[in-house]
N, C-alpha and C positions, 0 to 999 in steps of 0.2 A: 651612414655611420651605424657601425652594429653596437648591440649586446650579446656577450656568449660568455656562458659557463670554461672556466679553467678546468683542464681533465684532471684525475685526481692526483695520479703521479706528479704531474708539475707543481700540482697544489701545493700538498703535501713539501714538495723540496722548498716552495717559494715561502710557505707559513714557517718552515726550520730556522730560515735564514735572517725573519726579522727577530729583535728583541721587545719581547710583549715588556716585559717590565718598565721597558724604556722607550717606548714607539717615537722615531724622528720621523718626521714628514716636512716636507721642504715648502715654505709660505706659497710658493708659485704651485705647489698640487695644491693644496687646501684653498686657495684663491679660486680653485675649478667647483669644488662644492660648498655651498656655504652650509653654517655650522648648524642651522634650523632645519635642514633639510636632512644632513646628515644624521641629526639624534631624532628625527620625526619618523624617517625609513629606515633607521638603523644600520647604516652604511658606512665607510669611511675609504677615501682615498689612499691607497700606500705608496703608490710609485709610480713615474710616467716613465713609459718604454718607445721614444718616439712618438708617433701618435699613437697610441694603447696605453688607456691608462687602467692601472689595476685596483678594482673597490675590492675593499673584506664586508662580506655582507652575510647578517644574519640571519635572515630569510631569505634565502633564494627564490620560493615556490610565490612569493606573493605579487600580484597582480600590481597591484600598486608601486611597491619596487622597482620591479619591471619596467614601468612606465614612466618612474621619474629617471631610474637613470638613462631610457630610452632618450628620455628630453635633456639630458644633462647629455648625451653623445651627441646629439641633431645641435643640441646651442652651440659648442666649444668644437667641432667637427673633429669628434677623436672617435676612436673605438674604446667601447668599457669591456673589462673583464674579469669577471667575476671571480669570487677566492670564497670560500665558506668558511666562518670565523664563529668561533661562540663568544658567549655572552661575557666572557670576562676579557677574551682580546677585541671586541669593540671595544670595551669603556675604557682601558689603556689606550687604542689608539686613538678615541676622542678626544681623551684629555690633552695631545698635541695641541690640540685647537685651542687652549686656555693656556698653553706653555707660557709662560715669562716673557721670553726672547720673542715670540711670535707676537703674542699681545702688545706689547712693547713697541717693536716695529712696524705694526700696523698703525698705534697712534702717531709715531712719528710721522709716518705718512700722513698720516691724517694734518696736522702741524702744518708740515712744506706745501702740501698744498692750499689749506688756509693762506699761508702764508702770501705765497704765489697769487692766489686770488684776489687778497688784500692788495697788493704792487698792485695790478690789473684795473683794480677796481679805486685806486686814487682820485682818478682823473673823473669817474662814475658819480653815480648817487651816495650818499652817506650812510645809506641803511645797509649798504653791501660789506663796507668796510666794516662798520659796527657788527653784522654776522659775522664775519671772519674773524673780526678779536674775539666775538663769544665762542665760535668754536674751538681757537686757540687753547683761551684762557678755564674753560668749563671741561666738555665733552673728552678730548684725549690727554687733559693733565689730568684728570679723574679717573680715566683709564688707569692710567700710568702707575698714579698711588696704589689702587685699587689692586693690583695687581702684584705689588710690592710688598705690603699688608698680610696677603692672601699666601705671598709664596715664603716670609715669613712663618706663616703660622702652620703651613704642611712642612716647612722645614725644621719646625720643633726650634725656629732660633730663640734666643732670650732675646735682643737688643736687632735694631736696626738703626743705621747709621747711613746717613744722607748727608756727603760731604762735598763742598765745592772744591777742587782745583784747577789750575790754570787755566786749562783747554777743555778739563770736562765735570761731570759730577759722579761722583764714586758712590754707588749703593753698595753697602757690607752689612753683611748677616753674623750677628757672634751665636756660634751653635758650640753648645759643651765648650763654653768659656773660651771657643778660639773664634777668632773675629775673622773672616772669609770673603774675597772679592765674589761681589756677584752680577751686577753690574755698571755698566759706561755709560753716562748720556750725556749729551750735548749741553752745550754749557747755558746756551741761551733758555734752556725748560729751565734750570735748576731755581731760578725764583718764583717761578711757576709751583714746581712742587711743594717748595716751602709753605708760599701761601697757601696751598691747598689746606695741607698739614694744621695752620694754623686757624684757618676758617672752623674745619674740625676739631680743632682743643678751644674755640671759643678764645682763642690772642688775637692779640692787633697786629694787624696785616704789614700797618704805613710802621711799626715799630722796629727798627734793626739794627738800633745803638748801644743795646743792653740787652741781657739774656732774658726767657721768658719761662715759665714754666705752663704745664695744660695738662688735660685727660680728655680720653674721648673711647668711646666703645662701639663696635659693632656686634652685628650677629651672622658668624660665620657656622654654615651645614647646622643651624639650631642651636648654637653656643654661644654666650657670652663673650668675647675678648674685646676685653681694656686694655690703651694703649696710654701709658705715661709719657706723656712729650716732655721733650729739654730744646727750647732755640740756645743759640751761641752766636754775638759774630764774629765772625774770623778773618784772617787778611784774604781770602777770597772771597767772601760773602757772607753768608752763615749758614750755620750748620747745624742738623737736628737729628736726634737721637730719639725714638723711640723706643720704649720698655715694654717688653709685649705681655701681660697680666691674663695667664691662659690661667682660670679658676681650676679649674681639673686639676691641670701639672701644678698646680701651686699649694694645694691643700692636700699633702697627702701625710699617711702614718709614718710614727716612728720608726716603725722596722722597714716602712720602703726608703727613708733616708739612709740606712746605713748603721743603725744603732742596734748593738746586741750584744748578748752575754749580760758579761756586770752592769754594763753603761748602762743598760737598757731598766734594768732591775733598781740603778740606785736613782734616775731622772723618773721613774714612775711613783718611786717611793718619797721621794724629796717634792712632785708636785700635788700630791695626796698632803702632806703635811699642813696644821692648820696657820700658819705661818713662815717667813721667810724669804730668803731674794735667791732666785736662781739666773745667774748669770751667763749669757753665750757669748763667746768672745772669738772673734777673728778679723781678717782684713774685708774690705769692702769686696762685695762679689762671694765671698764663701758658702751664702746661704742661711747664714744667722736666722734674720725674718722670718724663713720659709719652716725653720726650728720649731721657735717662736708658736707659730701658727699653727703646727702639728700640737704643739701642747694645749693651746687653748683650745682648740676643736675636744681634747679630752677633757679639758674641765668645763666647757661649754653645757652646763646641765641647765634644765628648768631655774630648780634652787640655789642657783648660785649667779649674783652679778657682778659681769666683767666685764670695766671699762678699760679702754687705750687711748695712749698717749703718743699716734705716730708723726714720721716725716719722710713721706707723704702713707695713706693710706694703699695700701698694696691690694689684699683682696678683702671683699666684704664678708664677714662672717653674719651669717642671721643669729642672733640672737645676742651677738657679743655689741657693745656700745664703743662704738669706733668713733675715735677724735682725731684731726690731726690739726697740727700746729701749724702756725704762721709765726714765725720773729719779726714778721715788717709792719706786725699790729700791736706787738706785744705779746703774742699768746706762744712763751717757748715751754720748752718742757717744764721747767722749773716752774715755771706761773700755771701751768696747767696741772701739774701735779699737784699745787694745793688745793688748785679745782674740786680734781679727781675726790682727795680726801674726805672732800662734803657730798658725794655723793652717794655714800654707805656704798663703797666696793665691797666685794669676799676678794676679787682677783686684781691686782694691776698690771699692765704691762706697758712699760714706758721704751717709745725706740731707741735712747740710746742713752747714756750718762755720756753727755761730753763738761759739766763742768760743776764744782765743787757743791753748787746750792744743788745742782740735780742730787747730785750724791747720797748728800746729807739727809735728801728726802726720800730718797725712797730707801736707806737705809730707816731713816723713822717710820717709812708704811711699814718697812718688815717688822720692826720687831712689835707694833703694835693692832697685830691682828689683820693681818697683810700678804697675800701670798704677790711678789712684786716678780716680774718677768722682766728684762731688758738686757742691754748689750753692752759690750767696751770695746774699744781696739787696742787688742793684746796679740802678741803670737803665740803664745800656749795658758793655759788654763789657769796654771800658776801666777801668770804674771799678773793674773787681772786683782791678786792680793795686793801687793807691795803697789798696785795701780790707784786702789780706791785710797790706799794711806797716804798719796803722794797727791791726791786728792783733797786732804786736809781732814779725811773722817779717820776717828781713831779707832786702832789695830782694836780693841776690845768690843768696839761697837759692831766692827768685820766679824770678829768672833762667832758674834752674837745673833748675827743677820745673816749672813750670807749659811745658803745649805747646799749651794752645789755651783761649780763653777762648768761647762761644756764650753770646749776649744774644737774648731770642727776646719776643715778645709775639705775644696768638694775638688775631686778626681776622675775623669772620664772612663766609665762604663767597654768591655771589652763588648762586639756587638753580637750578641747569642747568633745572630741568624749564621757566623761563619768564623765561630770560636773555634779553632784547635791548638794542638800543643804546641809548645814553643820550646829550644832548646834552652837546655839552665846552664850557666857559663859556673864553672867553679866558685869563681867569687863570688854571686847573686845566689849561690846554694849557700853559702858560711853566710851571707849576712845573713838569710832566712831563717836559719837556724839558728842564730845568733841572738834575734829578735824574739822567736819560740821559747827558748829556755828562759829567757823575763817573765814569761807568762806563767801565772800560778796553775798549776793543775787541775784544779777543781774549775778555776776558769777558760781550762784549753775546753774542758767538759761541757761546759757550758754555752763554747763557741761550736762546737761538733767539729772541729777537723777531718781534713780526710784524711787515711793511713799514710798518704804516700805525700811529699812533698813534692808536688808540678806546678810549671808555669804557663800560664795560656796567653795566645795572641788573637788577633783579629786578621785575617788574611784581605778580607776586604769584599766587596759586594754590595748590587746595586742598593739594599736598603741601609746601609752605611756611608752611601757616596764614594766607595773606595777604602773609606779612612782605616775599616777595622775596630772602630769607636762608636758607640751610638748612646746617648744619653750621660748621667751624672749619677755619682756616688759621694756621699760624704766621709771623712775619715774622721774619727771622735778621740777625744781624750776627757774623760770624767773625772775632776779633781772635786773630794765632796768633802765637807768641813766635818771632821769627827774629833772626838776629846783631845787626843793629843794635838793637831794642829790648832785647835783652841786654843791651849795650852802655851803654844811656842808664839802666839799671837799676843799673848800678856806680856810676852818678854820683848826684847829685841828682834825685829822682824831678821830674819835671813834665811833666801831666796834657796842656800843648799840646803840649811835643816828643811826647808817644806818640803824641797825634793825627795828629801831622805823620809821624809814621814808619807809620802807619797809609793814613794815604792814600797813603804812596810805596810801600806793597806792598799798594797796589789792593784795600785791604777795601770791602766793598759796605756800607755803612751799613745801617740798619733800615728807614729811609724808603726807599731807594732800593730795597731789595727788595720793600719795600709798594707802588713805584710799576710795579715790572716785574709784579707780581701783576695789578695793574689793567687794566693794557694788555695783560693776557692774558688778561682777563676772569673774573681769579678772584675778585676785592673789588672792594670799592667806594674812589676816594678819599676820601670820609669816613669808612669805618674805618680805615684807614691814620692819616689825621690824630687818630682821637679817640685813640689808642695812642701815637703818636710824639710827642718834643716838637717844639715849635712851632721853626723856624727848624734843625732840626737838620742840612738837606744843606749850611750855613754848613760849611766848613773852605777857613782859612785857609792 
């Protein structure tokens, strides 16, 4: 069995033809070199030709190469042939070897034959059967997770989803808010995996009749990621949801969420103010929290202490005094919030007002020396008024307390790596325009338009998966408490006059920052529209 240099011509054609960004290699090559040997001599399998198999190798000239795969033709009785690869098409086509699918599949194997060996070993000693459950239940379900976890978090998903059905268990990744098949496994691992899951959040393993909650963190390539677990059980089994808490993606600025122009000018100026309640309001999933946490990182100074009031705690801020609540001890927002009171805040921020004593309370932090942060669930910025009244706190105390309401939905990112123009349909030109002319001019100013009204798309490509989408945007609407809506807040509340007083201090609605997005080639109009309602640049 030889080794020989590929001549350059064939090289050349043969290196054209693979996709480095994407290197596939089929388990049965990579089973020819193992994965220690290949990143030790820098080599990697690409494809067997009959008996000739082809390495890419990044030192040809070296003796020691040479030698191994001399030893790697003489074991397996093939011929090797050499392909010259630099330094960035090895580490592409290494990564095969950590692929998902691949890894995956090896533990399975690993599994059946545990398995196999356990049958075997019935009739045997008891020490044999007992290896076999451990290397069942430890060694390739660990794999499995491990791996799960991992592709996860190169896949930028928020949420993974670990669901039992009939015949098998459903791994799904939600990446940019769409929930995605990723993969199938067999139905007899899936409480395997669970308990893994649960070992790691510190739950009870023998527990499966009621849901559980957990955290748990690893250190992936020198990073932090915390993983919120949720169990469930369900009529197959049950099911767990992890929340993936990447610190990086989760703590970032105002202007990288989406906020600019006025928004950005009246939420900076209303969190500087020495009291007051600023309110975000949207459905579950929007990105509130992640708001939220952009703001205190800016009020996070030395001389200023801010305590929180969450459920559950998301990411850790140093410096900020992070609390979260339990209801099954007592400790809910509302009992924690009088807590807070005694502890000389400057800042609060409570996760969420869901009921009237909440309300009431941190309407009284704001107005007495209190900058309060929290949430509601409303569908526009407006509503979260007539929300807190309906609440039992009166309209004059709303007045008095609230200084800025933000209404936000997040919208998927066009993906820069393979943005181009998209054709504009007649009618997607008139709403644009349509949406433009609500905008006050000092405010188009302010947004920097470009001259021309276009629409961009994503074509697609491998750092998008296809989609033409790659990451999240929010779309904002800033409704901020100035004299006159005070004003209309002493009288009878009604939901048109605030509209009306809303567009005479030039708030930029949702749609209409979803359409300045567009024209700036950050979304699509059809995410805009699946988020917004229907008909909403209407004000009369």
């Amino acid at each position: 069995m030889t080794v020989k240099r590929k001549n350059a011509e064939n090289e050349k054609t043969k290196k054209e033809s693979i996709n480095w960004e994407n290197v596939n290699i089929s388990p049965e090559i990579i089973n020819l070199v193992p994965y220690e040997a290949a990143k030790k001599y820098r080599f990697v399998p690409l494809e067997k030709d009959g008996q000739t198999l082809r390495v890419g190798v990044v030192e040809m000239d070296d003796i020691e190469v040479q030698n191994a795969l001399q030893f790697l033709a003489e074991k397996n009785q093939i011929s090797v042939e050499m392909i010259k690869v630099s330094e960035s098409e090895f580490k592409s086509a290494l990564s095969a070897y950590t692929s998902p699918t691949f890894t995956i599949s090896k533990a399975l194997e690993t599994i059946s034959r545990a398995e196999t060996s356990e049958e075997k070993g019935k009739t045997g000693e008891e020490s044999e059967s007992e290896e076999a459950d451990k290397i069942i239940r430890e060694a390739p379900v660990a794999k499995i997770v491990e791996v799960i976890l991992r592709n996860a978090i190169e896949g930028a998903a928020s949420d993974i989803h670990v669901e039992p059905l009939e015949d098998l268990v459903r791994v799904r990744y939600r990446q940019d808010g769409v929930l995605h098949n990723s993969l199938m496994l067999p139905k007899k691992i899936g409480p395997a995996i669970v308990s893994r899951v649960k070992i790691l959040s510190n739950l009870k393993i023998d527990e499966r009749r009621k849901p559980q909650d957990g955290r748990f963190r690893i250190i992936e390539k020198g990073k932090q990621i915390d993983f919120r677990v949720s169990s469930l059980p369900v009529s197959m089994g049950e099911k767990v949801v992890m929340r993936v808490l990447d610190k990086e993606q989760g703590l970032i600025g105002l202007e990288d969420l989406g906020i600019q122009g006025r928004n950005l000018e009246i939420i900076k100026k209303s969190i500087f103010e020495p009291f007051g309640m600023i309110l975000v309001t949207g459905p579950t999933g929007s990105g509130k929290s992640t708001t939220l946490y952009s703001i205190l990182q800016i009020l996070n100074k030395e001389g200023v202490n801010i305590v929180t009031l969450e459920d559950p705690v998301e990411y850790a801020i140093e410096g900020v005094n992070q609390s979260q609540v339990k209801p099954e001890i007592g400790y809910t927002f509302a009992n924690g919030l009088r807590s807070i009171l005694r502890q000389d805040p400057d800042v609060i921020m409570v996760g969420e007002i869901r009921d009237k004593e909440t309300a009431e309370l941190g309407v009284h932090a704001a107005l007495t020396g209190h900058v309060v942060l929290t949430t509601l669930h409303t569908n526009d910025s407006i509503g979260a008024i007539p929300r807190l009244v309906d609440m039992g706190v009166e309209p004059f105390l709303v007045a008095s307390s609230v200084r800025v309401v933000v209404a936000q939905r997040l919208v998927r990112r066009i993906c820069k790596h393979c943005k181009e123009e998209d054709k504009m349909p007649e009618s997607a030109k008139k709403d644009i325009e349509k949406a433009l002319s609500l905008i006050s001019d000092e405010h188009k100013k302010q947004l920097e338009l470009p001259s021309e009204i276009k629409m961009y798309k994503g074509k697609g490509c491998p750092q998008c998966g296809g989609s033409g989408m790659k990451g999240r945007v929010a779309l904002f609407e800033v409704f901020y408490m100035d004299e006159r809506v005070a004003n209309l807040l002493s009288e009878k509340i009604d939901e048109d006059d605030l509209r009306k007083a809303a567009a005479e201090q030039g708030m930029v609605l949702m749609k209409q920052d979803g359409v300045v997005k567009v024209i700036k080639g950050i979304t699509t109009l059809s995410e805009v529209e699946r988020v917004t309602e229907e008909g909403y640049l209407e004000i009369e």
